[in-house]
TORPA-4810 file (N, C-alpha, C, O; in nm, 3 decimals):
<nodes>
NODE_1_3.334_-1.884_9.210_3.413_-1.901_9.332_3.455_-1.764_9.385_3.498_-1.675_9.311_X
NODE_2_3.442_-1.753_9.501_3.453_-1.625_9.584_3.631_-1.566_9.583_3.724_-1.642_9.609_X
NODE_3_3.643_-1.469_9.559_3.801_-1.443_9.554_3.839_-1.374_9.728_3.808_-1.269_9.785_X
NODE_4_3.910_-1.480_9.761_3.968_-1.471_9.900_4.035_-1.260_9.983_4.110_-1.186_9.918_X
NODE_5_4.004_-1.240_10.059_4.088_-1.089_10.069_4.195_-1.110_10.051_4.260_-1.206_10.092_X
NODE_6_4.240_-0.990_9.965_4.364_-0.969_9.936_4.462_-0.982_10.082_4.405_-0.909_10.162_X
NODE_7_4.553_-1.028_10.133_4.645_-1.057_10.240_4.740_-0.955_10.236_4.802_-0.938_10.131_X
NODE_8_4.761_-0.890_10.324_4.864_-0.807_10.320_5.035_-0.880_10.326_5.067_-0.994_10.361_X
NODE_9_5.105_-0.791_10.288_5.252_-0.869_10.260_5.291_-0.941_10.425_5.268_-0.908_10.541_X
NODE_10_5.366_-1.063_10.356_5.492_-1.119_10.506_5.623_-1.024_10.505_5.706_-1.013_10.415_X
NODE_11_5.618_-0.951_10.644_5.747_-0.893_10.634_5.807_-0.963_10.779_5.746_-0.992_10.882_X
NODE_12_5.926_-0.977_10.752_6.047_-1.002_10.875_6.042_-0.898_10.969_6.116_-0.800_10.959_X
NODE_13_5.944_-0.916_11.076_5.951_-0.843_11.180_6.054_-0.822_11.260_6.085_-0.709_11.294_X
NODE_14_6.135_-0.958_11.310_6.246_-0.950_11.430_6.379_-0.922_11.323_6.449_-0.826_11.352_X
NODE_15_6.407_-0.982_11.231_6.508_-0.878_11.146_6.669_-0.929_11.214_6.779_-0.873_11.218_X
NODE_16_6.612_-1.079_11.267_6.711_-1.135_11.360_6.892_-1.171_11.259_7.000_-1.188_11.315_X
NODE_17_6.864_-1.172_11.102_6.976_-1.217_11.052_7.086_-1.059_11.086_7.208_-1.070_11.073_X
NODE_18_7.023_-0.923_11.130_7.102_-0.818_11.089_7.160_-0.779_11.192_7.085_-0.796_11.289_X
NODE_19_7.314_-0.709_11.237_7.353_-0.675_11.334_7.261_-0.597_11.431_7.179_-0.528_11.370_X
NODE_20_7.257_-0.593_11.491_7.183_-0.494_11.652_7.162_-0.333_11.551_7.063_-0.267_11.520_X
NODE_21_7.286_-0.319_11.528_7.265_-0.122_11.485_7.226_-0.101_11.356_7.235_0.010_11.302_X
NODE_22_7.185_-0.193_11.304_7.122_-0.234_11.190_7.022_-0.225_11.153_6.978_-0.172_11.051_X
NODE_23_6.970_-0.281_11.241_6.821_-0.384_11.286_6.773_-0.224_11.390_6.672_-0.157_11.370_X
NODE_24_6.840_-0.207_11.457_6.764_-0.109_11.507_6.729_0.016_11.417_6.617_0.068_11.415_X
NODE_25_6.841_0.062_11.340_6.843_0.189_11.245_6.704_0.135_11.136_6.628_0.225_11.101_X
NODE_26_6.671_-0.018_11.083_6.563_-0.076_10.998_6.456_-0.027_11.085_6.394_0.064_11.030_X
NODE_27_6.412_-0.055_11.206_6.288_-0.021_11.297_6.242_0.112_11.281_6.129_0.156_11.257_X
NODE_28_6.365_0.174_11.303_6.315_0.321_11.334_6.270_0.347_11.146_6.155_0.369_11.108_X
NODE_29_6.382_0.337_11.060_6.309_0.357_10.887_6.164_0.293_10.870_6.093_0.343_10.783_X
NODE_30_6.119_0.200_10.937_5.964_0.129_10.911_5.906_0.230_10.923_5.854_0.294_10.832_X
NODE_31_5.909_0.271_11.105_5.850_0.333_11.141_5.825_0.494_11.108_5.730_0.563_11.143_X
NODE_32_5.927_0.527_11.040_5.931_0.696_10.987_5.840_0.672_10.860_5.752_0.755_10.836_X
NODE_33_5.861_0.550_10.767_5.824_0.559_10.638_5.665_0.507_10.628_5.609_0.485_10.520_X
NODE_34_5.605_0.492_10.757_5.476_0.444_10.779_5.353_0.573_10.805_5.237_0.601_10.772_X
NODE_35_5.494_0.638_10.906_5.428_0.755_10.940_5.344_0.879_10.879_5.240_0.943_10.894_X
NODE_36_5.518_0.866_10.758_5.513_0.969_10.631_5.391_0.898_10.541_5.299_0.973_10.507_X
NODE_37_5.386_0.769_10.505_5.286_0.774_10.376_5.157_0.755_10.465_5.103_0.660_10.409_X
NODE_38_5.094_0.783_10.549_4.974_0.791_10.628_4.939_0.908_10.590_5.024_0.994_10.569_X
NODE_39_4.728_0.945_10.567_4.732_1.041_10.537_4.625_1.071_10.705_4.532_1.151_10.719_X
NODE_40_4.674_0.990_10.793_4.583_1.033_10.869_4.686_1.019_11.020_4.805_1.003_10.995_X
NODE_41_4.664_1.021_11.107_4.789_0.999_11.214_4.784_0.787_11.263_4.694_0.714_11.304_X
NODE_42_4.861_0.775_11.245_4.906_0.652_11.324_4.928_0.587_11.429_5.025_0.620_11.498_X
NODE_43_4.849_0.483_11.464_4.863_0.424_11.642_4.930_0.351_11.611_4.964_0.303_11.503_X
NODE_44_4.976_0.327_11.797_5.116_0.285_11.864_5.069_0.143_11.787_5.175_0.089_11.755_X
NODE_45_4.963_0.064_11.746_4.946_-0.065_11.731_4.941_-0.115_11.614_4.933_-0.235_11.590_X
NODE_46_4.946_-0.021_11.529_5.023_-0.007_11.344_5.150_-0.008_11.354_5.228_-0.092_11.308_X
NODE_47_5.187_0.131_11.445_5.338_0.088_11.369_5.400_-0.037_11.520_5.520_-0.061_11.515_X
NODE_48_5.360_-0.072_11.578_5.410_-0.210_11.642_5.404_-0.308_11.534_5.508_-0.371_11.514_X
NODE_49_5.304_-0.331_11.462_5.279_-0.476_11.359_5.417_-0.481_11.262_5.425_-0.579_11.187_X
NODE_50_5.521_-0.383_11.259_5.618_-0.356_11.162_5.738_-0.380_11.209_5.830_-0.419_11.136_X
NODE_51_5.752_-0.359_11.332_5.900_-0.364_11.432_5.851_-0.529_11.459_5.762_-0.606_11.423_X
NODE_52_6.013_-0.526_11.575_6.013_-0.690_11.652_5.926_-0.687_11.733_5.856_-0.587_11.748_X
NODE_53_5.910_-0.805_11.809_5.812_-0.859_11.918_5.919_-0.795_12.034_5.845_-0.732_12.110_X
NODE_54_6.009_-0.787_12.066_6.109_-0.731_12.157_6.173_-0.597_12.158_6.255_-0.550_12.237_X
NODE_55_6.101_-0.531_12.022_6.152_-0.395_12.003_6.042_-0.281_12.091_5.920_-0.270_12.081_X
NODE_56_6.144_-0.200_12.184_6.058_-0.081_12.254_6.011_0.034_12.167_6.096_0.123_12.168_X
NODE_57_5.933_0.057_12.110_5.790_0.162_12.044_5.843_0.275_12.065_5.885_0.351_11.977_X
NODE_58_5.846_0.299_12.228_5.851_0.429_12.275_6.014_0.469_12.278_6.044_0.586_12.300_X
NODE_59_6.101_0.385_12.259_6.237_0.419_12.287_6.308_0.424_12.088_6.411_0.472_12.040_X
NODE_60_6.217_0.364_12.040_6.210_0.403_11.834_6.159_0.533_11.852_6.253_0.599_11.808_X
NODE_61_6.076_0.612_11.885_6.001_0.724_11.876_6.074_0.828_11.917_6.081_0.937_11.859_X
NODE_62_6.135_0.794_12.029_6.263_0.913_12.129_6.315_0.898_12.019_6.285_0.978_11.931_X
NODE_63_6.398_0.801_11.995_6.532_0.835_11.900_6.481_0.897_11.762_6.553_0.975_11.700_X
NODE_64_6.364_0.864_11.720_6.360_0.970_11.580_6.327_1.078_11.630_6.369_1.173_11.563_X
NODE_65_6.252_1.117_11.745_6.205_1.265_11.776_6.374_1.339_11.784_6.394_1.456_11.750_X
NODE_66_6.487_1.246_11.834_6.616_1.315_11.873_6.672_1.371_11.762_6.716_1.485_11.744_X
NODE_67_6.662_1.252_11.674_6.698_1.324_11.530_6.631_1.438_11.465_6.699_1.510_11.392_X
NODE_68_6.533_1.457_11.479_6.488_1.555_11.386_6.449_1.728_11.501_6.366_1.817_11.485_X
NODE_69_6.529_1.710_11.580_6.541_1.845_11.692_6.588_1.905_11.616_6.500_1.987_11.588_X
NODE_70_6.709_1.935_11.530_6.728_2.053_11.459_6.662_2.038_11.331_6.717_2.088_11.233_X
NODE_71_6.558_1.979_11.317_6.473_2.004_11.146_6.346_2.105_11.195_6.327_2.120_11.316_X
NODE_72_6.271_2.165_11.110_6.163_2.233_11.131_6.057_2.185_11.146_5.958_2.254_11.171_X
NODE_73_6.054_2.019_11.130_5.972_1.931_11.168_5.994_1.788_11.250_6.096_1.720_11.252_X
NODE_74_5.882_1.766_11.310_5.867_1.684_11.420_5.794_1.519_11.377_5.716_1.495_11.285_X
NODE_75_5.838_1.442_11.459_5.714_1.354_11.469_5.645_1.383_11.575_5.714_1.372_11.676_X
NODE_76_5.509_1.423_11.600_5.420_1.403_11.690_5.301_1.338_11.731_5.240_1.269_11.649_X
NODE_77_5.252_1.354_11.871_5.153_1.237_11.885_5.045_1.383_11.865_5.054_1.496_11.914_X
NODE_78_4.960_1.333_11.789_4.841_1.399_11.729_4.685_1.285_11.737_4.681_1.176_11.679_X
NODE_79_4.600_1.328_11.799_4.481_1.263_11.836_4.510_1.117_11.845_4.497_1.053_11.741_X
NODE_80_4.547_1.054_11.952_4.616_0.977_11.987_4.697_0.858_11.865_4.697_0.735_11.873_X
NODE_81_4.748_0.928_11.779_4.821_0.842_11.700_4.927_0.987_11.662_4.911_1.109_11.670_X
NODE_82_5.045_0.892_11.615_5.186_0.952_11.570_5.200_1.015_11.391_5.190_0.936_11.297_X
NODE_83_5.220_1.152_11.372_5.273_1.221_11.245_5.350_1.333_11.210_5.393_1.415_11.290_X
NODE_84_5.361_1.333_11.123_5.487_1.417_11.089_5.397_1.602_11.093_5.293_1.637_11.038_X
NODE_85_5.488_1.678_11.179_5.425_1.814_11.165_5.509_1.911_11.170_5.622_1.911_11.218_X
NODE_86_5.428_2.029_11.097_5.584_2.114_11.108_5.591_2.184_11.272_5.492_2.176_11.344_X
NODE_87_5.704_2.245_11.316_5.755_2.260_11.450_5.629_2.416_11.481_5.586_2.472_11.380_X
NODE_88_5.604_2.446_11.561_5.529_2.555_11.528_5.599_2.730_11.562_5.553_2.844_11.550_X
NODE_89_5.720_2.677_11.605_5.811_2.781_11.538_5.813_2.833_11.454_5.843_2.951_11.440_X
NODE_90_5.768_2.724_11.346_5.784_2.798_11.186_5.670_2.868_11.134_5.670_2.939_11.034_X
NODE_91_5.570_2.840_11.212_5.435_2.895_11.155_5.429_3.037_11.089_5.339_3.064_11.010_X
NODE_92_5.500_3.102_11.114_5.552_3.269_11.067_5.555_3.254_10.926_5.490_3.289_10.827_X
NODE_93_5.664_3.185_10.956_5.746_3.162_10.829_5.638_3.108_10.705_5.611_3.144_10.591_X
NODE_94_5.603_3.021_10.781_5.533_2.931_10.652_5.390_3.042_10.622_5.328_3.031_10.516_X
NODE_95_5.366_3.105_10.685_5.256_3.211_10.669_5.288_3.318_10.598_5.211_3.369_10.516_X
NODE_96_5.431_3.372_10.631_5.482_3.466_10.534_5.488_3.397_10.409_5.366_3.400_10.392_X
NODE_97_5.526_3.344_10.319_5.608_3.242_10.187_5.454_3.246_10.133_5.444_3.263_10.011_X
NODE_98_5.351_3.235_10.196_5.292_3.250_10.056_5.195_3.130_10.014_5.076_3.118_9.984_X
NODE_99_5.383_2.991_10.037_5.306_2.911_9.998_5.141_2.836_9.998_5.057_2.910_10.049_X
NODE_100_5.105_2.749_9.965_4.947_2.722_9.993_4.952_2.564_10.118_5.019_2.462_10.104_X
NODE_101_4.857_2.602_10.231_4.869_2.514_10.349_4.729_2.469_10.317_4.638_2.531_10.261_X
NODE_102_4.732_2.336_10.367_4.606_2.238_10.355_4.489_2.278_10.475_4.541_2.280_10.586_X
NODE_103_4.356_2.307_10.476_4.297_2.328_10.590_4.296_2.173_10.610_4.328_2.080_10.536_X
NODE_104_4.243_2.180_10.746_4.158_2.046_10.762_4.069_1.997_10.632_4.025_2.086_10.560_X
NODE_105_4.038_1.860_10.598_3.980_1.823_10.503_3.840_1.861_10.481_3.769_1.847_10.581_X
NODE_106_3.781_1.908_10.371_3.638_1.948_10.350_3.588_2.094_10.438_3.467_2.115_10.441_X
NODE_107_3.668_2.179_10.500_3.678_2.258_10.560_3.702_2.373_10.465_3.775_2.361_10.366_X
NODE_108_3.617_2.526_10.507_3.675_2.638_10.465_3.733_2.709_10.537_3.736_2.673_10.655_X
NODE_109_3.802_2.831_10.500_3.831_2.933_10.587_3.770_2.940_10.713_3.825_2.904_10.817_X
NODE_110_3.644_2.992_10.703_3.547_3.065_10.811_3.496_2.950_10.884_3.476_2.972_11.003_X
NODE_111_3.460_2.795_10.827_3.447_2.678_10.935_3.558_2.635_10.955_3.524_2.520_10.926_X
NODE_112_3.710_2.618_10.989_3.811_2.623_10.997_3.799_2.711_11.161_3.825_2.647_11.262_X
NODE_113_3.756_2.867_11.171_3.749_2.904_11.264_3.649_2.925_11.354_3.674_2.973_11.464_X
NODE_114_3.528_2.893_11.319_3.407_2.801_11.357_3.471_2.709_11.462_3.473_2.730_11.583_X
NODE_115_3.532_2.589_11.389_3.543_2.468_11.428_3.636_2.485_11.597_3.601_2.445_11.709_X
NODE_116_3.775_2.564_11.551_3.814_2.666_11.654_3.775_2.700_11.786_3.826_2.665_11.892_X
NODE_117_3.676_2.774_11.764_3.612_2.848_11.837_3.492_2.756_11.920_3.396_2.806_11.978_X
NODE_118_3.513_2.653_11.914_3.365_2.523_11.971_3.490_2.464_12.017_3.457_2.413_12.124_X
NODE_119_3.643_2.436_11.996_3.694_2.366_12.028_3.728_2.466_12.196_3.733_2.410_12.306_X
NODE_120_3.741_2.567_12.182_3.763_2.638_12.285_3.631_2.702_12.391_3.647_2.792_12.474_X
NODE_121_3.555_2.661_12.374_3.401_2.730_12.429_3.269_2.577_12.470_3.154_2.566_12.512_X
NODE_122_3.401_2.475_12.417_3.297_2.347_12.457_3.223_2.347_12.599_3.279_2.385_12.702_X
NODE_123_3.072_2.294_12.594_3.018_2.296_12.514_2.930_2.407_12.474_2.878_2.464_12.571_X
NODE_124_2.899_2.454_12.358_2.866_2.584_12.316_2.733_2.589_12.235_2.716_2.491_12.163_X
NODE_125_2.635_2.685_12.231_2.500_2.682_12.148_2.543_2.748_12.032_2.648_2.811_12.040_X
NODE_126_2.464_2.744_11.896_2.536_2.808_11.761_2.484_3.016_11.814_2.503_3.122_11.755_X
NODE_127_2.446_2.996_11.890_2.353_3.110_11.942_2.512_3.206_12.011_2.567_3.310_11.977_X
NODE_128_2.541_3.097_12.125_2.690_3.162_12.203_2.789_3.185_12.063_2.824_3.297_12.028_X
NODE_129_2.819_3.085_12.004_2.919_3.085_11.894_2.899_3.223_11.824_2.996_3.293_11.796_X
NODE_130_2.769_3.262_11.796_2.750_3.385_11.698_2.772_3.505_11.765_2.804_3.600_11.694_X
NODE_131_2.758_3.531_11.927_2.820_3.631_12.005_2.963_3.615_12.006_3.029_3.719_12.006_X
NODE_132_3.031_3.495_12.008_3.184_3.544_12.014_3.262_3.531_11.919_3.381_3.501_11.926_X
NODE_133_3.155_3.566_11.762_3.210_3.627_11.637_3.202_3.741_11.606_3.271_3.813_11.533_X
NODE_134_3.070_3.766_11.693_3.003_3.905_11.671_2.911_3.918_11.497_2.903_4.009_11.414_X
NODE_135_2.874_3.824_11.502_2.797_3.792_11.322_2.720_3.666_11.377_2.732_3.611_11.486_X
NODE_136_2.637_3.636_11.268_2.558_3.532_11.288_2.648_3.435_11.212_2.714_3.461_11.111_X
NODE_137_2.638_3.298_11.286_2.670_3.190_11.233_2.572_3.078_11.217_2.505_3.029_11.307_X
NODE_138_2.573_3.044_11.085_2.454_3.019_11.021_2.461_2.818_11.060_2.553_2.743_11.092_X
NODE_139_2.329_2.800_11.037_2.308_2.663_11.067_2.368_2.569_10.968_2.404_2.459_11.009_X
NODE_140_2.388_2.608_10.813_2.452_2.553_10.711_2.591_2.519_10.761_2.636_2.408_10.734_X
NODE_141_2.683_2.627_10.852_2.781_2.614_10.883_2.801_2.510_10.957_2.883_2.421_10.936_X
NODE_142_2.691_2.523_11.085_2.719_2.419_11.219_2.737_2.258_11.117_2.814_2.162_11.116_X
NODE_143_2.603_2.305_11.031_2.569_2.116_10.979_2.700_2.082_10.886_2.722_1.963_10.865_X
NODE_144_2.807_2.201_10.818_2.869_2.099_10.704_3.038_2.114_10.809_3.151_2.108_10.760_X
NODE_145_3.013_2.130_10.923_3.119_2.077_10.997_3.123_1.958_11.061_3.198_1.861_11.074_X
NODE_146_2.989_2.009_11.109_2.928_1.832_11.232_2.949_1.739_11.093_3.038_1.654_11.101_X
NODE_147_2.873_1.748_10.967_2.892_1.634_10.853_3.073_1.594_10.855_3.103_1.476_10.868_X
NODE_148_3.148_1.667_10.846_3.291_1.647_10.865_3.337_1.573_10.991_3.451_1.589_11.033_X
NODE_149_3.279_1.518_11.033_3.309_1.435_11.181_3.370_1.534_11.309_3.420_1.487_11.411_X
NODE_150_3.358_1.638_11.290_3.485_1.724_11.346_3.386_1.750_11.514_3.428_1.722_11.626_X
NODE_151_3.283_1.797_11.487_3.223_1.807_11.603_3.038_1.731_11.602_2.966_1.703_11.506_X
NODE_152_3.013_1.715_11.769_2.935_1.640_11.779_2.786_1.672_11.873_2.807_1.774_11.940_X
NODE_153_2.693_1.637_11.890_2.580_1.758_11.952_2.620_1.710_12.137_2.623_1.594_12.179_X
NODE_154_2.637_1.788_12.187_2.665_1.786_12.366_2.542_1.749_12.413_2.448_1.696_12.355_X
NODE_155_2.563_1.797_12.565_2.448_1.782_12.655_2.328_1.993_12.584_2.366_2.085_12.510_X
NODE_156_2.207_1.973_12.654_2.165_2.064_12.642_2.157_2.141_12.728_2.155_2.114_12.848_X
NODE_157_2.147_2.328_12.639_2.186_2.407_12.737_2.092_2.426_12.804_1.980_2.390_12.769_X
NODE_158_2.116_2.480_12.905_1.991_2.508_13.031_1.891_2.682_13.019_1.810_2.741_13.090_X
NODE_159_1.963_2.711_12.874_1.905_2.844_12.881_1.781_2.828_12.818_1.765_2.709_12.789_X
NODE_160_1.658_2.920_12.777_1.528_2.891_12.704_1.548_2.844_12.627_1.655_2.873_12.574_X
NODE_161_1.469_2.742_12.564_1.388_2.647_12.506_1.535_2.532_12.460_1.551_2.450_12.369_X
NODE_162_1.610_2.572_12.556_1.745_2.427_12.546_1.796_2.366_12.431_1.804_2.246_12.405_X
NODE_163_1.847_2.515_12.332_1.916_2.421_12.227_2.020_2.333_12.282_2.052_2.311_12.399_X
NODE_164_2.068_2.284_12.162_2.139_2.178_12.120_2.339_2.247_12.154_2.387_2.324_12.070_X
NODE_165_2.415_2.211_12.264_2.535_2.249_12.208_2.613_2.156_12.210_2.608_2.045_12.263_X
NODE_166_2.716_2.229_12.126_2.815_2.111_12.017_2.955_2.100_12.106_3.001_2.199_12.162_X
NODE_167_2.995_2.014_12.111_3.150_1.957_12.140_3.231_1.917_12.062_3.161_1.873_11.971_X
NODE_168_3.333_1.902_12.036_3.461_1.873_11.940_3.466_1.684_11.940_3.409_1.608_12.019_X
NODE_169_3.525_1.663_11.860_3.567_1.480_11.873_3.693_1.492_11.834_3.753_1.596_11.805_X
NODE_170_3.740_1.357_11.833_3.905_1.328_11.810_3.929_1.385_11.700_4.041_1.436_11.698_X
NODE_171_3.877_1.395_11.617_3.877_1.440_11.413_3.916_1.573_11.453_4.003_1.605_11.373_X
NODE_172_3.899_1.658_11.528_3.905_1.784_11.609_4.069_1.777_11.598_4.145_1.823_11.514_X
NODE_173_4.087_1.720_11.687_4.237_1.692_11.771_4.335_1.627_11.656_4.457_1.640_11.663_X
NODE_174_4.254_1.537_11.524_4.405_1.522_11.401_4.359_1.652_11.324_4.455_1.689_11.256_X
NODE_175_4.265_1.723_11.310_4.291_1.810_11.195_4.393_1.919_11.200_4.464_1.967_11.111_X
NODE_176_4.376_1.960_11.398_4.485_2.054_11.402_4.603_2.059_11.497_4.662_2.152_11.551_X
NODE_177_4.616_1.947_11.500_4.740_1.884_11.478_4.768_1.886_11.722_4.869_1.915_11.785_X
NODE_178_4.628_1.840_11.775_4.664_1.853_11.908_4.664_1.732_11.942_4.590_1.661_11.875_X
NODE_179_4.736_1.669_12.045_4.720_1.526_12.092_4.602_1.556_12.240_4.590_1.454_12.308_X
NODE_180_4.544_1.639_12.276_4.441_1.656_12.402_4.378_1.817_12.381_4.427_1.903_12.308_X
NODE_181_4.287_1.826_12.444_4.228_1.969_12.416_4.339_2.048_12.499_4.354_2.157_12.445_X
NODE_182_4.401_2.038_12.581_4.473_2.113_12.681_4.607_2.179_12.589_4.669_2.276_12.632_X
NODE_183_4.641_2.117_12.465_4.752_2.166_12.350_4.683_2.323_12.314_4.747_2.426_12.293_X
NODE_184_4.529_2.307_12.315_4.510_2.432_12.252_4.603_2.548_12.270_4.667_2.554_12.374_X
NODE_185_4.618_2.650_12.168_4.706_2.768_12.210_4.636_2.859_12.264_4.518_2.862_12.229_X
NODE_186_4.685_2.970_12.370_4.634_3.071_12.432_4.533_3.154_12.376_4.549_3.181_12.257_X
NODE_187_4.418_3.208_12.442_4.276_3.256_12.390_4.328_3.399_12.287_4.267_3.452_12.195_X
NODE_188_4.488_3.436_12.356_4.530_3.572_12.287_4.535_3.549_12.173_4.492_3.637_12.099_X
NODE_189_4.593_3.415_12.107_4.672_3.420_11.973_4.562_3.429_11.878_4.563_3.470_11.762_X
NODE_190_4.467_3.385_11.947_4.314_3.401_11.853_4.260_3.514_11.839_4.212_3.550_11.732_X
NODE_191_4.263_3.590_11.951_4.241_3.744_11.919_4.353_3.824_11.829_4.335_3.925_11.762_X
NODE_192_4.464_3.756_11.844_4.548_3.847_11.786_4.580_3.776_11.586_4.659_3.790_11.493_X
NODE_193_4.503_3.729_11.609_4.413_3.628_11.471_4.355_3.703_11.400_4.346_3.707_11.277_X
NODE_194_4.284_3.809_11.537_4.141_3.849_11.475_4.024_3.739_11.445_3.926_3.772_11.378_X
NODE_195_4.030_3.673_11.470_3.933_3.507_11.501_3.816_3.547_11.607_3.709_3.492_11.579_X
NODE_196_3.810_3.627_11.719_3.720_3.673_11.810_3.732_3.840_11.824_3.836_3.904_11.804_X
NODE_197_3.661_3.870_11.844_3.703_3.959_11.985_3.605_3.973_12.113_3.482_3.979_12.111_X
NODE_198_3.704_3.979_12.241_3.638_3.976_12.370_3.542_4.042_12.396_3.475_4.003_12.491_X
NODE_199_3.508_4.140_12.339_3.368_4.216_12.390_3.274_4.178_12.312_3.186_4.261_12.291_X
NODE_200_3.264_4.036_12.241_3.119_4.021_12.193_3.099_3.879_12.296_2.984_3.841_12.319_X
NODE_201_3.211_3.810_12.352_3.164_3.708_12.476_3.086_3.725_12.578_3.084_3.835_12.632_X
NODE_202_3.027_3.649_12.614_2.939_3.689_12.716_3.055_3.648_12.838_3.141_3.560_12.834_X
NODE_203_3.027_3.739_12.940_3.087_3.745_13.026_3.122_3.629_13.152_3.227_3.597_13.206_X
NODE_204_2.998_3.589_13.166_3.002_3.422_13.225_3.059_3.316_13.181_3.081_3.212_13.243_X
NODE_205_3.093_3.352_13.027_3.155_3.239_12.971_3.353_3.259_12.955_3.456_3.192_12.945_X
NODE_206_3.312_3.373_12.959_3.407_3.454_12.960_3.525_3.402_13.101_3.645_3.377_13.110_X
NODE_207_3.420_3.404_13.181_3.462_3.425_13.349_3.513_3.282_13.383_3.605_3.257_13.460_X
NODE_208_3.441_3.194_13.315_3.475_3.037_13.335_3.604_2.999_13.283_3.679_2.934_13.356_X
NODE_209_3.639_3.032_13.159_3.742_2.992_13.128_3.841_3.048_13.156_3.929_2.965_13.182_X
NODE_210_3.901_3.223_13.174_3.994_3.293_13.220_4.020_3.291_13.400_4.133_3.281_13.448_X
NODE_211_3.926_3.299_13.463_3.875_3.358_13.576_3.840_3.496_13.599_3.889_3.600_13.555_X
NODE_212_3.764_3.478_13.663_3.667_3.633_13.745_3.811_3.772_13.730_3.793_3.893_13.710_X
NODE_213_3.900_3.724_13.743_3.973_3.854_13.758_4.084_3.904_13.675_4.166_3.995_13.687_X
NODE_214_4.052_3.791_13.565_4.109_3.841_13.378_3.984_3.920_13.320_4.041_3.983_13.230_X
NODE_215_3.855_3.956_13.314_3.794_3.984_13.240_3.739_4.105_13.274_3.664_4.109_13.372_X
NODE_216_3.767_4.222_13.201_3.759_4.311_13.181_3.551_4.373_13.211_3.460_4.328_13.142_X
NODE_217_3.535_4.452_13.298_3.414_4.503_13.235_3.444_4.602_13.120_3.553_4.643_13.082_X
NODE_218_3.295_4.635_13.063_3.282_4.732_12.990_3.273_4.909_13.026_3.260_4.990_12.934_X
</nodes>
């Protein structure tokens, strides 16, 4: 005899026996403690299955984002689902200490800023990518990122013999922590990374994303 799926638990959604400030302070704890044991970010339609049928989502979310304004961490919306991140204020800090930070999953150092660098140059040939490292970036690299879901093959380029260039996916947007490509941070902080530098870009590409009258000749 076939053993039935396991059923997930009955929980008391409307939470109707508990006072109002109760019941509301329970919603918002579901929802923080759903957030936290997720190892991936959370949609609005998970943590709905946990609150009431009459409870507002977005007005649980204000009030924990209110609370945690003076902590060093946030809840945020990260590739369209909700998690806990640190504020990026602290990024200094947490860079000075030492301590050890998680890359994105299955990720190294150097595809870490690979991955980066396609997220900002979409869509890009591994050919462009290796000019605005100034090194070759090897095909092993492109393949054990694309294997990571992180990026995906684009339209083709129009230059000779029309490789293949790559674009970012949502896996992009939870690993580092953006809810839209437009979060990205400024092209400086990457130079000032040491992650690029501008005189190995080609200039057209260059020209597209800054405009004609940020970019420096040689």
């Amino acid at each position: 005899m076939a053993r039935s799926p396991k059923q997930p638990p009955v929980i008391d959604r409307n939470l109707d026996a508990l006072p109002a400030s109760a019941r509301w302070r329970e919603w918002m704890n579901r929802v923080e403690a759903v957030v936290f044991a997720a190892r991936e970010p959370v949609s609005r339609d998970i943590l709905s299955s946990v609150i009431g049928h009459d409870c507002n989502l977005d007005l649980i979310i204000s009030d924990i984002q209110a609370e945690l304004a003076t902590k060093p961490f946030e809840l945020a919306l990260v590739g369209g689902g909700y998690q806990f991140r640190t504020k990026p204020a602290y990024a200094d800090v947490i860079k000075a200490s030492g301590a050890p930070v998680d890359l994105p999953p299955g990720l190294s150092q150097h595809e870490a800023m690979v991955l980066m660098v396609i997220g900002y140059f979409q869509p890009v040939t591994r050919s462009e990518i290796s000019r605005i490292f100034g090194r070759e970036v090897s095909r092993d690299t492109i393949g054990s990122i694309k294997r990571g879901g992180f990026i995906s093959f684009g339209p083709r380029s129009p230059s000779p013999g029309a490789p293949y260039t790559y674009i970012t996916t949502s896996a992009f947007l939870t690993a580092f922590g953006f809810a839209t490509l437009r979060d990205l941070p400024d092209l400086e902080m990457l130079e000032d990374a040491g992650l690029l530098s501008r005189h190995h870009i080609q200039k057209d590409v260059l020209s597209s994303l800054l405009g004609d009258e940020d970019v420096e000749t040689e």
